[in-house]
CHARMM internal coordinates of N, CA and C (Angstrom, degrees):
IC EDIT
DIST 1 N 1 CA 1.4479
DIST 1 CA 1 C 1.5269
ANGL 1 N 1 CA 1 C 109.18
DIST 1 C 2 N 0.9886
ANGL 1 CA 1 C 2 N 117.42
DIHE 1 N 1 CA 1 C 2 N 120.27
DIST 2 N 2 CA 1.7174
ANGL 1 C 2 N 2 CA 125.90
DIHE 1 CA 1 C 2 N 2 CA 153.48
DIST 2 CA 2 C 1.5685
ANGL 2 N 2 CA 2 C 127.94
DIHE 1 C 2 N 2 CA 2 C 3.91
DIST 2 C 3 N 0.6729
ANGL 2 CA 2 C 3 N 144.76
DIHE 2 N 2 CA 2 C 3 N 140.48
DIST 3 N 3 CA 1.7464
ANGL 2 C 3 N 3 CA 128.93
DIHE 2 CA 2 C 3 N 3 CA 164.34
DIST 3 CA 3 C 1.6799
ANGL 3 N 3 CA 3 C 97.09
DIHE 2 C 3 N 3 CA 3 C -113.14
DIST 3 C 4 N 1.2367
ANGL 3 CA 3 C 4 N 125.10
DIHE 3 N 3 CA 3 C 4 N -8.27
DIST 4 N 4 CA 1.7142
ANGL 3 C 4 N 4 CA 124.10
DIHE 3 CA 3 C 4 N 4 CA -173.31
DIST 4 CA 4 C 1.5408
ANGL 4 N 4 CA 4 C 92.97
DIHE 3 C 4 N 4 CA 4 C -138.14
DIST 4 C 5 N 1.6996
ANGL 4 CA 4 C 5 N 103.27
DIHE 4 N 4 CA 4 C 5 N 125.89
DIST 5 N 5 CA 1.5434
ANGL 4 C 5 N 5 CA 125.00
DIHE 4 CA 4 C 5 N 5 CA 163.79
DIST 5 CA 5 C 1.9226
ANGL 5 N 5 CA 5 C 96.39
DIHE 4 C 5 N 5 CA 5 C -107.01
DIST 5 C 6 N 1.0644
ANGL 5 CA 5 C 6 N 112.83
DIHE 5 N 5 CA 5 C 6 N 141.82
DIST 6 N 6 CA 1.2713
ANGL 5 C 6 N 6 CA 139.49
DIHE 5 CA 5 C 6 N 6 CA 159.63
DIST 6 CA 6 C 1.7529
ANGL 6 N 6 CA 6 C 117.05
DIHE 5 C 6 N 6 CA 6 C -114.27
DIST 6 C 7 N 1.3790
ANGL 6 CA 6 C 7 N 99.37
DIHE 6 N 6 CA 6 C 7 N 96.73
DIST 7 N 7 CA 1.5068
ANGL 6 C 7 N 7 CA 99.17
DIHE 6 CA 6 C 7 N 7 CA 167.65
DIST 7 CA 7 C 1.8836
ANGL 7 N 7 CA 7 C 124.65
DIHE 6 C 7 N 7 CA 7 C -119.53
DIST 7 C 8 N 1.2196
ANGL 7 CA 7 C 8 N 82.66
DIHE 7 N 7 CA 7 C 8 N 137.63
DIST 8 N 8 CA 1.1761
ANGL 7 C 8 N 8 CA 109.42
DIHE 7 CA 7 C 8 N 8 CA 179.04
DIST 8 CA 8 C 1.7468
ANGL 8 N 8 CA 8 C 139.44
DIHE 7 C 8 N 8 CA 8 C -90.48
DIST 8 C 9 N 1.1973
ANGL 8 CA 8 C 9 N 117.97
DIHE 8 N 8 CA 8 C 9 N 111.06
DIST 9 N 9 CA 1.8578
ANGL 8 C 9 N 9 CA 108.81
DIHE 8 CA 8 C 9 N 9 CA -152.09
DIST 9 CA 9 C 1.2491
ANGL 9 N 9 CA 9 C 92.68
DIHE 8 C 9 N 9 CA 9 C -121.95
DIST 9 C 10 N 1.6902
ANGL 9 CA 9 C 10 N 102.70
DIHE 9 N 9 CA 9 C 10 N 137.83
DIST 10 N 10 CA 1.4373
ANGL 9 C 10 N 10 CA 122.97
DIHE 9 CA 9 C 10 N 10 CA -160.02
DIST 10 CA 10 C 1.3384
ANGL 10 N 10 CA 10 C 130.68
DIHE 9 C 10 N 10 CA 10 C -152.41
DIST 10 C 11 N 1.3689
ANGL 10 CA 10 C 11 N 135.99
DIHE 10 N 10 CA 10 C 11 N 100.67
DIST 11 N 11 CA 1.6044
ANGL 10 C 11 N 11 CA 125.45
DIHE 10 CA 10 C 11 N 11 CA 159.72
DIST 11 CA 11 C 1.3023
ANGL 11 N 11 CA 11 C 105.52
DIHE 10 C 11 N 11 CA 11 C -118.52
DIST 11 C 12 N 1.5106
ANGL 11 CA 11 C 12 N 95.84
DIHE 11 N 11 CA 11 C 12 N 151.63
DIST 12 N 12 CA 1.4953
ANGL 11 C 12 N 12 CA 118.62
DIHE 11 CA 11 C 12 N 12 CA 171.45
DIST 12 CA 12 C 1.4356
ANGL 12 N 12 CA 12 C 111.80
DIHE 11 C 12 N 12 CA 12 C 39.47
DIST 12 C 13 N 1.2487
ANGL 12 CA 12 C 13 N 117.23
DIHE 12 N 12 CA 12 C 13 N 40.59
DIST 13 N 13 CA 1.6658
ANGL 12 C 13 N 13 CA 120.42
DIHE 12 CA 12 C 13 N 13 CA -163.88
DIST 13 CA 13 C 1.7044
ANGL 13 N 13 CA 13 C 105.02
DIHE 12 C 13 N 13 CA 13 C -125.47
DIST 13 C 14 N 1.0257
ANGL 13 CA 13 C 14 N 116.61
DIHE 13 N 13 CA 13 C 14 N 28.65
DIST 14 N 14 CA 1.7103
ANGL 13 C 14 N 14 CA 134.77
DIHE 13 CA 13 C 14 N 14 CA -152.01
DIST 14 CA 14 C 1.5942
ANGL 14 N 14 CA 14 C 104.78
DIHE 13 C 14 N 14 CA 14 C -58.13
DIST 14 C 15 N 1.5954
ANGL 14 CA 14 C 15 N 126.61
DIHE 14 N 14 CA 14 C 15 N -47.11
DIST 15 N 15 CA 1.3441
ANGL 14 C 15 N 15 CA 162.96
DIHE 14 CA 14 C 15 N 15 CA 157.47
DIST 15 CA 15 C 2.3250
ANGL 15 N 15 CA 15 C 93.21
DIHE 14 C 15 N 15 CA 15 C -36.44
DIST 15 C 16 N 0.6465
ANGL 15 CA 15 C 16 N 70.04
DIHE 15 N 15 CA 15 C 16 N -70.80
DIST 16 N 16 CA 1.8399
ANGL 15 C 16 N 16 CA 84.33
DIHE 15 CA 15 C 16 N 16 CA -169.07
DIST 16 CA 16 C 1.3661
ANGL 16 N 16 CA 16 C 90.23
DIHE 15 C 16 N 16 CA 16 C -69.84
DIST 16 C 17 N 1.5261
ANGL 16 CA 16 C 17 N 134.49
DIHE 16 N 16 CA 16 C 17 N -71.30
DIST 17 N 17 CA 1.1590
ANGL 16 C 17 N 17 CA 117.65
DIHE 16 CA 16 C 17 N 17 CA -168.06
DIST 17 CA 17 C 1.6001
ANGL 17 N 17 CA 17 C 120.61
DIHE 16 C 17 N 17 CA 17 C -66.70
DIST 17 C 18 N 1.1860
ANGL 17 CA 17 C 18 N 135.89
DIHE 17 N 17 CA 17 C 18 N 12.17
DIST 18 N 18 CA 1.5021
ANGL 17 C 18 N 18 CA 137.61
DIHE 17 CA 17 C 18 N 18 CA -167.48
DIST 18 CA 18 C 1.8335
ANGL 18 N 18 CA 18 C 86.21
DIHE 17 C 18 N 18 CA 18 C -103.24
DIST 18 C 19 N 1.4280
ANGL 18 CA 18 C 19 N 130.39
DIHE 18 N 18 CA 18 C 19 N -50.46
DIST 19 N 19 CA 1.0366
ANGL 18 C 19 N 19 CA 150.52
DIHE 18 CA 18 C 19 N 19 CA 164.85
DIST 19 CA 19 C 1.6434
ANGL 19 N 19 CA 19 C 96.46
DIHE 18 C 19 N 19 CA 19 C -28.54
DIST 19 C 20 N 1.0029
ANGL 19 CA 19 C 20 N 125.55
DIHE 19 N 19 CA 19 C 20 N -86.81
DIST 20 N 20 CA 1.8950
ANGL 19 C 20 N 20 CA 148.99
DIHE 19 CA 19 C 20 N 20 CA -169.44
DIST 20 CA 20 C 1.4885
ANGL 20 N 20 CA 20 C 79.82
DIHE 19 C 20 N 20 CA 20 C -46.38
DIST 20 C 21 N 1.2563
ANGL 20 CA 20 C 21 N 124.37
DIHE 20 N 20 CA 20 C 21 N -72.09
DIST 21 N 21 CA 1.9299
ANGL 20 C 21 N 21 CA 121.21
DIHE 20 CA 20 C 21 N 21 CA -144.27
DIST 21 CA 21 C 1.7241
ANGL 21 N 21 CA 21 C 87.79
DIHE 20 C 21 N 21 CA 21 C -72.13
DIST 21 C 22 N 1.2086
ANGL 21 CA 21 C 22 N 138.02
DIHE 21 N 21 CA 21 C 22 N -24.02
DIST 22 N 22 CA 1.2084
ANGL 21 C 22 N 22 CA 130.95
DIHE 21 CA 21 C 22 N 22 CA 177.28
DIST 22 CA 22 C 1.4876
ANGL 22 N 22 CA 22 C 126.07
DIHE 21 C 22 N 22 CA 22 C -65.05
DIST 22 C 23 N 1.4718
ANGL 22 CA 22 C 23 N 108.37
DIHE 22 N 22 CA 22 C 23 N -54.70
DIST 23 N 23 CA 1.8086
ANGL 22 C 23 N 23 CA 131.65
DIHE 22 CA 22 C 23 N 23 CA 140.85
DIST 23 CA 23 C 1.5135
ANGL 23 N 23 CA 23 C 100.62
DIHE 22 C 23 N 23 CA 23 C -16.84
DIST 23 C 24 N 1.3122
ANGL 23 CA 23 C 24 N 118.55
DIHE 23 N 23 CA 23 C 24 N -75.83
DIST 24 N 24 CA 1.4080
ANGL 23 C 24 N 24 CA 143.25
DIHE 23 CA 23 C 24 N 24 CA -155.71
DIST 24 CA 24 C 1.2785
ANGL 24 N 24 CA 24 C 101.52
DIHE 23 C 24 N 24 CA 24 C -52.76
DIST 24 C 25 N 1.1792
ANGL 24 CA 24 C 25 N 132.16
DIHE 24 N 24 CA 24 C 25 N -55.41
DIST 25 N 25 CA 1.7093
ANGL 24 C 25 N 25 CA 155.65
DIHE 24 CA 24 C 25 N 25 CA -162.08
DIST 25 CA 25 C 1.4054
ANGL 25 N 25 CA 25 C 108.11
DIHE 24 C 25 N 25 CA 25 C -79.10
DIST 25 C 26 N 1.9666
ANGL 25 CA 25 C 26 N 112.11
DIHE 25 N 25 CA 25 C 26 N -45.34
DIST 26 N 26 CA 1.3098
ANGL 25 C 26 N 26 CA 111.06
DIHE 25 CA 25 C 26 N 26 CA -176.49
DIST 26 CA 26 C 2.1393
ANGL 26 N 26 CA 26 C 106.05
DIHE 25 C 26 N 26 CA 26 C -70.95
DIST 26 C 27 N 1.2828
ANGL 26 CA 26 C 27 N 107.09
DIHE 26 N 26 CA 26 C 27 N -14.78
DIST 27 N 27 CA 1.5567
ANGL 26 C 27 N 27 CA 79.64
DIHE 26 CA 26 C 27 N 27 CA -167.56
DIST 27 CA 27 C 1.4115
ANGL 27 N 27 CA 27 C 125.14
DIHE 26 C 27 N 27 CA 27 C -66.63
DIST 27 C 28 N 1.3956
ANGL 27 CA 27 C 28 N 114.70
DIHE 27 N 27 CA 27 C 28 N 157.15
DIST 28 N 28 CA 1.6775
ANGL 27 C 28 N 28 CA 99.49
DIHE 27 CA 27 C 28 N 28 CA 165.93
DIST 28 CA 28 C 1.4122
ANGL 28 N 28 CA 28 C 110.91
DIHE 27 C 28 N 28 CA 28 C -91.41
DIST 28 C 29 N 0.8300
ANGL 28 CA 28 C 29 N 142.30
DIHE 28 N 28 CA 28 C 29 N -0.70
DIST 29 N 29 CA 2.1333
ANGL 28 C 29 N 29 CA 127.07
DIHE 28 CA 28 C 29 N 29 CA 171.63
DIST 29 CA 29 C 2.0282
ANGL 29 N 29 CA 29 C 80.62
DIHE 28 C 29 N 29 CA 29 C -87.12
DIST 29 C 30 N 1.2559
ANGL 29 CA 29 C 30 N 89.82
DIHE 29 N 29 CA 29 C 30 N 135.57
DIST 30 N 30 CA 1.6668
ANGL 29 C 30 N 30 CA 106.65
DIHE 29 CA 29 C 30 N 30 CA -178.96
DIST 30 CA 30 C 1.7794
ANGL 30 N 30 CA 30 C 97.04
DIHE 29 C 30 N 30 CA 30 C -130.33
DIST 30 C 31 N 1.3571
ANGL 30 CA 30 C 31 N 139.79
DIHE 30 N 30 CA 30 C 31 N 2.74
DIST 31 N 31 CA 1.1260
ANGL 30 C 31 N 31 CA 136.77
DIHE 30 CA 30 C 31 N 31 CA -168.94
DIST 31 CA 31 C 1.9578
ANGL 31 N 31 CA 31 C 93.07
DIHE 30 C 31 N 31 CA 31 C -90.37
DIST 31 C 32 N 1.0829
ANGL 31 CA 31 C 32 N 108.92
DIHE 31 N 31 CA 31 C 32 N 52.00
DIST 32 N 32 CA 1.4175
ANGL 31 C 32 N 32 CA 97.37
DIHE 31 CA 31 C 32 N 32 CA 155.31
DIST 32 CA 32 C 1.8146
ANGL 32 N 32 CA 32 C 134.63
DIHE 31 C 32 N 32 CA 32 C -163.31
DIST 32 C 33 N 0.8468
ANGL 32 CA 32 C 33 N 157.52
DIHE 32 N 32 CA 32 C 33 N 59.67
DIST 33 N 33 CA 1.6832
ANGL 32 C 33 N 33 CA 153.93
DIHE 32 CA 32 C 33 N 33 CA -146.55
DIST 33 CA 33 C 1.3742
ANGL 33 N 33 CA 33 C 112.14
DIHE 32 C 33 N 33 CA 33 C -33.36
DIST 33 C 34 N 1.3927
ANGL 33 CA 33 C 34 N 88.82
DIHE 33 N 33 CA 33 C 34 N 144.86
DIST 34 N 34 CA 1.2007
ANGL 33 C 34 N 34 CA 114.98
DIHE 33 CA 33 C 34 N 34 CA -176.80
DIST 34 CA 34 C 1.6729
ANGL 34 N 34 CA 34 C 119.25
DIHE 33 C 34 N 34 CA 34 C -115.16
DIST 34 C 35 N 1.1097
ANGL 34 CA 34 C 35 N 115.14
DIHE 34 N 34 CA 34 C 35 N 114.48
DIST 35 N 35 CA 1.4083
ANGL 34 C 35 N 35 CA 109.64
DIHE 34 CA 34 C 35 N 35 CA 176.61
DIST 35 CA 35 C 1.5178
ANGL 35 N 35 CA 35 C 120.74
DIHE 34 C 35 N 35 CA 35 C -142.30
DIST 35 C 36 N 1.7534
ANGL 35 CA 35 C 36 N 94.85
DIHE 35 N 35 CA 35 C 36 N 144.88
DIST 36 N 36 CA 1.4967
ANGL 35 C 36 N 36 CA 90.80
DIHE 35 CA 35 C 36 N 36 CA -152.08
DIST 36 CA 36 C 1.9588
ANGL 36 N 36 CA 36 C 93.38
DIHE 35 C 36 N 36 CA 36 C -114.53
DIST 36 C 37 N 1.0219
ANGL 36 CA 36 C 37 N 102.45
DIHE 36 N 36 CA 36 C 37 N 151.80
DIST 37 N 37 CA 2.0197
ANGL 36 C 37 N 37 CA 117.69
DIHE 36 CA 36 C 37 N 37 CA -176.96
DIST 37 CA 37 C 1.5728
ANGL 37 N 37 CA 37 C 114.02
DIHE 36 C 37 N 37 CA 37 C -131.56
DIST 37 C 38 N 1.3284
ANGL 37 CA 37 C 38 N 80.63
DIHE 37 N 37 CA 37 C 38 N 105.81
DIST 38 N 38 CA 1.6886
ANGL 37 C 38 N 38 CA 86.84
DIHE 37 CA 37 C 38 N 38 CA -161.48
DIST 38 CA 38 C 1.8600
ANGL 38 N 38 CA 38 C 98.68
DIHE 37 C 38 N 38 CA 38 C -105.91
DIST 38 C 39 N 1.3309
ANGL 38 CA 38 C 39 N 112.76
DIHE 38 N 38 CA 38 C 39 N 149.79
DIST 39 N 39 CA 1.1234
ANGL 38 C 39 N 39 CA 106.08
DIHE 38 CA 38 C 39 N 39 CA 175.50
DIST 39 CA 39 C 1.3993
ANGL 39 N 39 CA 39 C 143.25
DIHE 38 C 39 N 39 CA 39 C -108.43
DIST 39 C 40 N 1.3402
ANGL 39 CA 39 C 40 N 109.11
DIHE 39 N 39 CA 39 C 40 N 62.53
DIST 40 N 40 CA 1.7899
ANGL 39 C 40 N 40 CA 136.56
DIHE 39 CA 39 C 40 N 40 CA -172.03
DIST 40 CA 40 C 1.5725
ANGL 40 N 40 CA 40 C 100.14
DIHE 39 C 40 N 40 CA 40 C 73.43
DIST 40 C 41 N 1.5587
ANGL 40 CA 40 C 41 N 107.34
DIHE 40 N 40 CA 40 C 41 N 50.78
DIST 41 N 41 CA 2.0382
ANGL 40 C 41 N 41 CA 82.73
DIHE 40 CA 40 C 41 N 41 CA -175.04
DIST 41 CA 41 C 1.7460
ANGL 41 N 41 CA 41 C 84.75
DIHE 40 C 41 N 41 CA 41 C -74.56
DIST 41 C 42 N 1.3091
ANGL 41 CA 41 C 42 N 76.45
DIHE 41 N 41 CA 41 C 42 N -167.41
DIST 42 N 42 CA 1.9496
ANGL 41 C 42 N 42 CA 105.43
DIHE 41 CA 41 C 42 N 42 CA 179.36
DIST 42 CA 42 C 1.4674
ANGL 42 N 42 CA 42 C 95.06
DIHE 41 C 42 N 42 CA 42 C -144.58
DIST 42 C 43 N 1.3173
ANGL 42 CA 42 C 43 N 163.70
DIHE 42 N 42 CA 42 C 43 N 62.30
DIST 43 N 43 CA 1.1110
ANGL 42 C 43 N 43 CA 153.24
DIHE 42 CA 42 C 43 N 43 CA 115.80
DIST 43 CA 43 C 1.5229
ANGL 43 N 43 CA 43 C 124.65
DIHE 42 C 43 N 43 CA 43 C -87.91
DIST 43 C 44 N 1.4923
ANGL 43 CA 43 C 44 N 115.96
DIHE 43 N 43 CA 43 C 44 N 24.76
DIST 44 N 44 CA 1.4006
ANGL 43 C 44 N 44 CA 117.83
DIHE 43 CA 43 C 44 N 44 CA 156.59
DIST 44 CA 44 C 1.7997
ANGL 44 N 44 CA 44 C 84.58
DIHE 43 C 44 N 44 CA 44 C 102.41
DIST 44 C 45 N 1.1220
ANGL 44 CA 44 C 45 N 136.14
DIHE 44 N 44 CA 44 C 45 N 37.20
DIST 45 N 45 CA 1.5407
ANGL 44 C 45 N 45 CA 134.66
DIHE 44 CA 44 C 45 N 45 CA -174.92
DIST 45 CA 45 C 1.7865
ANGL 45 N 45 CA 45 C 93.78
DIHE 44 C 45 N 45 CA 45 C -79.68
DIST 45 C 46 N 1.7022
ANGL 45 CA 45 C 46 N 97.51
DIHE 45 N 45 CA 45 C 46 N -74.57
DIST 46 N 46 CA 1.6523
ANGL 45 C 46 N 46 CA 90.04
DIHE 45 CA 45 C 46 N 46 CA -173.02
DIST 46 CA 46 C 1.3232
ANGL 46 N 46 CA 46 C 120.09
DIHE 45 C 46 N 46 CA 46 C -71.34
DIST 46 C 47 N 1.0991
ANGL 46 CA 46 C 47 N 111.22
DIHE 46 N 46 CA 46 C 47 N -29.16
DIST 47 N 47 CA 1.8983
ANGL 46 C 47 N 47 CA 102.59
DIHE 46 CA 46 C 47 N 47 CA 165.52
DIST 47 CA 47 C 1.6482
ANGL 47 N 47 CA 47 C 109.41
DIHE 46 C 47 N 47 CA 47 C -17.67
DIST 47 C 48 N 2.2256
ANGL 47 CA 47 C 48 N 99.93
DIHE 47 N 47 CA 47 C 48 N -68.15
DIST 48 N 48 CA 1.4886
ANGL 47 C 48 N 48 CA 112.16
DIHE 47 CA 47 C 48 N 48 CA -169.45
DIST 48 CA 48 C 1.4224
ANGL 48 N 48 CA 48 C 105.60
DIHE 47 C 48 N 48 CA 48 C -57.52
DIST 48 C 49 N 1.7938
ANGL 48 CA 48 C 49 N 125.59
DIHE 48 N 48 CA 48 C 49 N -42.05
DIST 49 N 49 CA 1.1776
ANGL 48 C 49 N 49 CA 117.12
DIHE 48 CA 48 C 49 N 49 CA -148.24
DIST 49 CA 49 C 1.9196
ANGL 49 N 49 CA 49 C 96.04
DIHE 48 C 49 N 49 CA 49 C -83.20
DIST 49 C 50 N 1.2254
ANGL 49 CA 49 C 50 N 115.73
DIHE 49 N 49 CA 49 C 50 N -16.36
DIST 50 N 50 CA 1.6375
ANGL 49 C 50 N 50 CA 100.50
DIHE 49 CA 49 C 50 N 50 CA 169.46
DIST 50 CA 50 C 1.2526
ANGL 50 N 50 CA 50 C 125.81
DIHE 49 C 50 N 50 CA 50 C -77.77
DIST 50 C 51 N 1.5682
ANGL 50 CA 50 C 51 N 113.17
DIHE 50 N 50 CA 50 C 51 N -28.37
DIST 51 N 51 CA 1.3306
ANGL 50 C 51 N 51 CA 116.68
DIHE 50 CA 50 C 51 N 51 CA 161.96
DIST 51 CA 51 C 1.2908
ANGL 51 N 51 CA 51 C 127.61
DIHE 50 C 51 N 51 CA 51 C -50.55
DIST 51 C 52 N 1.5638
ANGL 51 CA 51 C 52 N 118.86
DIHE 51 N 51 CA 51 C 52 N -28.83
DIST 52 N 52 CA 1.2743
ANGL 51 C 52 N 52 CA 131.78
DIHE 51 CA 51 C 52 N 52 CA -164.81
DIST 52 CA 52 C 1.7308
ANGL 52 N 52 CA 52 C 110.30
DIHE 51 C 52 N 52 CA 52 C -77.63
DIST 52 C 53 N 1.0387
ANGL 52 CA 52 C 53 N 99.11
DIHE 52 N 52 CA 52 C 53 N -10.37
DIST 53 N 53 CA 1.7529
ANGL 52 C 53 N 53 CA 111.58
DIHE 52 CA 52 C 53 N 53 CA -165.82
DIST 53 CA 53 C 1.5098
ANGL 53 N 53 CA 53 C 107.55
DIHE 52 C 53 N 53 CA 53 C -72.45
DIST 53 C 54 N 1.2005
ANGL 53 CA 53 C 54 N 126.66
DIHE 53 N 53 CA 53 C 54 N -22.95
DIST 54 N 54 CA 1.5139
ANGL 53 C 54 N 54 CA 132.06
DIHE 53 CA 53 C 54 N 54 CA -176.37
DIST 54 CA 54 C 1.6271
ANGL 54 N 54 CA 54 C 99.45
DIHE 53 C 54 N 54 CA 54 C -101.42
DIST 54 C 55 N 1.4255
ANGL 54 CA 54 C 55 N 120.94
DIHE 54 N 54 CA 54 C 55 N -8.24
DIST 55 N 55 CA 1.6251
ANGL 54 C 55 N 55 CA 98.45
DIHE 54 CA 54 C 55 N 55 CA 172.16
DIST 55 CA 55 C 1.4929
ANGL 55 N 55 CA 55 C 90.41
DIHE 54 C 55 N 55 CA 55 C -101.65
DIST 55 C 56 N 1.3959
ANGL 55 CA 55 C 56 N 125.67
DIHE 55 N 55 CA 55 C 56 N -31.30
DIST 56 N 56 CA 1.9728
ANGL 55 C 56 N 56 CA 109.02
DIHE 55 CA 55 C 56 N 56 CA -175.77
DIST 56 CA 56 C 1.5117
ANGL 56 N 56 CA 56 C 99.68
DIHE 55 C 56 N 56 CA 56 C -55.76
DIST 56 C 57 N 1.4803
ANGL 56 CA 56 C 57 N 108.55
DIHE 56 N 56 CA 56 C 57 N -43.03
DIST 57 N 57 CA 1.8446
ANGL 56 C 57 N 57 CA 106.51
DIHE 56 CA 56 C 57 N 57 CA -170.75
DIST 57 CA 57 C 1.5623
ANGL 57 N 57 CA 57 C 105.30
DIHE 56 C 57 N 57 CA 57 C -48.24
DIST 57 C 58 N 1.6502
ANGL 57 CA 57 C 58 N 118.12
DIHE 57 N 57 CA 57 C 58 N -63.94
DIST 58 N 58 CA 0.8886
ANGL 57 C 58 N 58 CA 92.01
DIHE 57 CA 57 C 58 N 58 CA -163.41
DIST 58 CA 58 C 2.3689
ANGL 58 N 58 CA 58 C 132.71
DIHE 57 C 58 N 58 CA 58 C -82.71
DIST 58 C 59 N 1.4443
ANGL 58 CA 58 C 59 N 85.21
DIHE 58 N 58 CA 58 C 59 N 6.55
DIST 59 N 59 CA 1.4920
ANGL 58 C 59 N 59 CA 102.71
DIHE 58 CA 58 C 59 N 59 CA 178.63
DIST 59 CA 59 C 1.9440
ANGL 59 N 59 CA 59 C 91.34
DIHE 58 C 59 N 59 CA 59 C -90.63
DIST 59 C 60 N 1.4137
ANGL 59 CA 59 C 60 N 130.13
DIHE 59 N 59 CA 59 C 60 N 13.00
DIST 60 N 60 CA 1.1719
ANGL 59 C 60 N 60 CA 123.40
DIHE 59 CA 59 C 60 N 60 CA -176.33
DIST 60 CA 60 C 1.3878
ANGL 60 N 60 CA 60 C 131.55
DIHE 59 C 60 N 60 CA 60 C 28.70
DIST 60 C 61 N 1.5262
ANGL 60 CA 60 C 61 N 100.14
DIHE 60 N 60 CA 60 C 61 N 52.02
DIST 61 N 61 CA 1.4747
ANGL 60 C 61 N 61 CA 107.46
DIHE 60 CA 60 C 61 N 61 CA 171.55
DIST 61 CA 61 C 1.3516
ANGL 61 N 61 CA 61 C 97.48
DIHE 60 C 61 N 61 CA 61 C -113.29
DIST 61 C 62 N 1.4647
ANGL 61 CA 61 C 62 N 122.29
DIHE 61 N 61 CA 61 C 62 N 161.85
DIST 62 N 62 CA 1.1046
ANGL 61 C 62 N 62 CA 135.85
DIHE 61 CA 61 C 62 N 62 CA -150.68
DIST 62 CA 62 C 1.5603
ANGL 62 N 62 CA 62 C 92.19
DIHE 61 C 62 N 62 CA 62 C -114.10
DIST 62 C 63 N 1.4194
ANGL 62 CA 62 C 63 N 126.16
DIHE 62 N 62 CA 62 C 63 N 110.50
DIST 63 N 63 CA 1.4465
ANGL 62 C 63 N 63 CA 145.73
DIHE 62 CA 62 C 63 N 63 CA -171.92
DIST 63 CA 63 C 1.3423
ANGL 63 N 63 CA 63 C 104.59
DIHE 62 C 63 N 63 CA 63 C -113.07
DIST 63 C 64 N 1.5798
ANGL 63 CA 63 C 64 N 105.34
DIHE 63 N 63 CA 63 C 64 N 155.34
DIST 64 N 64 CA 1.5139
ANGL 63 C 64 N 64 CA 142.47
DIHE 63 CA 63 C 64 N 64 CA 166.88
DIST 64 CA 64 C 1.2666
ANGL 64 N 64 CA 64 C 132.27
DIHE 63 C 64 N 64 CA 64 C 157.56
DIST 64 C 65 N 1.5375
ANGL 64 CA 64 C 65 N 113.36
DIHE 64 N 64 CA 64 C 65 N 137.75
DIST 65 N 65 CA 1.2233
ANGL 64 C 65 N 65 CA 133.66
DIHE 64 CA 64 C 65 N 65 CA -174.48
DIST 65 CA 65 C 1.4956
ANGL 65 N 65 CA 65 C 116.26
DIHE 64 C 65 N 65 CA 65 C -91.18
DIST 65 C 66 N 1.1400
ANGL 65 CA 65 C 66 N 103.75
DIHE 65 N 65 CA 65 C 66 N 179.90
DIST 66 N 66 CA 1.6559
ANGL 65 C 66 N 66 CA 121.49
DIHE 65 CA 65 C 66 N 66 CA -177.35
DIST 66 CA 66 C 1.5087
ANGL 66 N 66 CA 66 C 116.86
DIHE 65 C 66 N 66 CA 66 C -155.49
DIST 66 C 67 N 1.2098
ANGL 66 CA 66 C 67 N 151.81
DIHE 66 N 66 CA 66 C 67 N 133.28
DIST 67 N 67 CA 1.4056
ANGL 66 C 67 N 67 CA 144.87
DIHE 66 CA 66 C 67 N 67 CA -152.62
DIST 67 CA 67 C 1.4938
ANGL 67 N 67 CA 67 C 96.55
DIHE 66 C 67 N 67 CA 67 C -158.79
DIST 67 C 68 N 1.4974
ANGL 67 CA 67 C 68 N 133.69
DIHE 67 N 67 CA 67 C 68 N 85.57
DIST 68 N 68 CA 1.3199
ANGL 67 C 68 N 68 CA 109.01
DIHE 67 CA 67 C 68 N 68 CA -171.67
DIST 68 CA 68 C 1.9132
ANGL 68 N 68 CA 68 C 83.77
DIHE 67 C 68 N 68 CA 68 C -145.01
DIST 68 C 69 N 1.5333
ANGL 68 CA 68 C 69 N 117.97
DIHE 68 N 68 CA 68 C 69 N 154.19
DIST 69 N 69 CA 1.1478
ANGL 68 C 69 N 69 CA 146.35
DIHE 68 CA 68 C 69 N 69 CA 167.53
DIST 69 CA 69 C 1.7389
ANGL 69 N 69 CA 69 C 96.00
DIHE 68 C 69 N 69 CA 69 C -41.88
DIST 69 C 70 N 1.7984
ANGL 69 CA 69 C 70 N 134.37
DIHE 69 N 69 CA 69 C 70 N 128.12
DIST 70 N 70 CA 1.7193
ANGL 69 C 70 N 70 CA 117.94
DIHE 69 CA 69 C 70 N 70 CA 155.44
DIST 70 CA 70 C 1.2688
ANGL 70 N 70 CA 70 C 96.28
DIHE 69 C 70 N 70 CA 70 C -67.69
END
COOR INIT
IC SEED 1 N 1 CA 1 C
IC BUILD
């Protein structure tokens, strides 16, 4: 398990957040999860953030999202 979570809070911010998950992906220390809590946008946020799950896998950081109505 991780000793460092990185979270990330988000609506309708898809532009800015592609930016952050890119940051996120480039580091080299990978010993920590990342999870992002977005708040029901609709501008294509979780579309990107499920796609994103096969590049954290293979950079072996430990990923997950959240998509729920405040």
């Amino acid at each position: 398990m991780p000793k460092r979570t990185i979270i990330t809070v988000c609506y309708n911010s898809l532009q800015d957040l592609k930016k952050t998950v890119a940051s996120i992906v480039e580091q080299t220390f990978t010993d920590f999860e990342y999870l992002v809590v977005d708040g029901g946008s609709d501008d294509g946020t979780v579309a990107y953030l499920e796609a994103q799950r096969e590049v954290f896998k293979e950079k072996g950081i430990k990923y997950n999202f959240v998509s729920e109505s405040d």
